[in-house]
C-alpha positions in Angstrom: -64.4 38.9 7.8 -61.1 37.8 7.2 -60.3 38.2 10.7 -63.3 36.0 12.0 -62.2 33.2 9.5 -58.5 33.7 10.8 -59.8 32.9 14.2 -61.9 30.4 13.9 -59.3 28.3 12.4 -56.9 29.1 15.0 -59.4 28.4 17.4 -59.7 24.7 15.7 -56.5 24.3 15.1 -56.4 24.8 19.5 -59.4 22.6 19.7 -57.4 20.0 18.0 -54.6 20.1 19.5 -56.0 19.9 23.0 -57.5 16.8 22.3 -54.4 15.8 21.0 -53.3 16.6 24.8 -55.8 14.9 26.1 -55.2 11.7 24.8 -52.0 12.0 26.0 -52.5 12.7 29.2 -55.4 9.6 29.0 -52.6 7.6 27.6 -49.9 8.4 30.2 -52.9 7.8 33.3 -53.3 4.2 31.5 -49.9 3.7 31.3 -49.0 4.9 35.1 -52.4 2.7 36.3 -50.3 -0.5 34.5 -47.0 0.7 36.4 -48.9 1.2 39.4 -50.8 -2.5 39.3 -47.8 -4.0 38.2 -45.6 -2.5 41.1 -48.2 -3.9 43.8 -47.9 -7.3 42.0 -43.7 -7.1 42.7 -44.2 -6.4 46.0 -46.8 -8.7 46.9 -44.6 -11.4 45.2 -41.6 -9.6 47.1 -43.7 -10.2 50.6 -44.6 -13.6 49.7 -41.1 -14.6 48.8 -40.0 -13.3 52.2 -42.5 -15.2 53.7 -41.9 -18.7 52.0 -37.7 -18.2 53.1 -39.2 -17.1 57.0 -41.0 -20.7 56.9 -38.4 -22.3 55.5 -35.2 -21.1 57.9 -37.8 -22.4 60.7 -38.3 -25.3 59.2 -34.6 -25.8 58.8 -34.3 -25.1 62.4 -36.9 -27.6 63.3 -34.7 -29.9 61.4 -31.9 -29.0 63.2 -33.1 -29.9 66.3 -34.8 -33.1 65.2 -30.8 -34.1 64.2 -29.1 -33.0 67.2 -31.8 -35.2 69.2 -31.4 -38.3 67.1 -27.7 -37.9 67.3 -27.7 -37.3 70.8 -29.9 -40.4 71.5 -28.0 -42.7 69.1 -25.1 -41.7 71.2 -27.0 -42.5 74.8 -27.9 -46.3 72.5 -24.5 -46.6 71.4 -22.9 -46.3 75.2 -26.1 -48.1 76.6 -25.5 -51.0 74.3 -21.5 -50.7 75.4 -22.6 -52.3 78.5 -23.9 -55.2 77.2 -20.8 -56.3 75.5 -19.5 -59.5 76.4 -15.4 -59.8 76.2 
């Protein structure tokens, strides 16, 4: 009989510590579920950032361009208006 109650206990002493296990292994899912979610997030804000500088060097360029035309035609006023100078 001793036997029987020496093994029972060992077997709940197992059954305890499995659980035990368990909840680790719930706790470390949870935790690699956050890591996981969170990681998406970083890139998505990754891809968005990448996005917004893409838009922004074009827009830069656009601006750019928009100078180099207003200098260019301020120069074509300037020497049309050269013309017209009375000495």
């Amino acid at each position: 009989m001793d036997e029987l109650n020496t093994a029972a206990a060992t077997l709940d002493d197992m059954i305890v510590r499995m659980r035990e296990v368990n909840e680790i292994a719930v706790n470390v899912a949870s935790i690699s579920e956050e890591q996981s979610a969170s990681t998406a997030e970083v890139t998505t804000t990754a891809e968005n950032l990448a996005s917004s500088a893409e838009g922004i060097a074009k827009t830069s360029k656009d601006v750019e361009d928009v100078a180099s035309s207003l200098s260019e035609s301020a120069t074509q006023i300037s020497e049309a208006l050269e013309k017209f100078k009375i000495d």
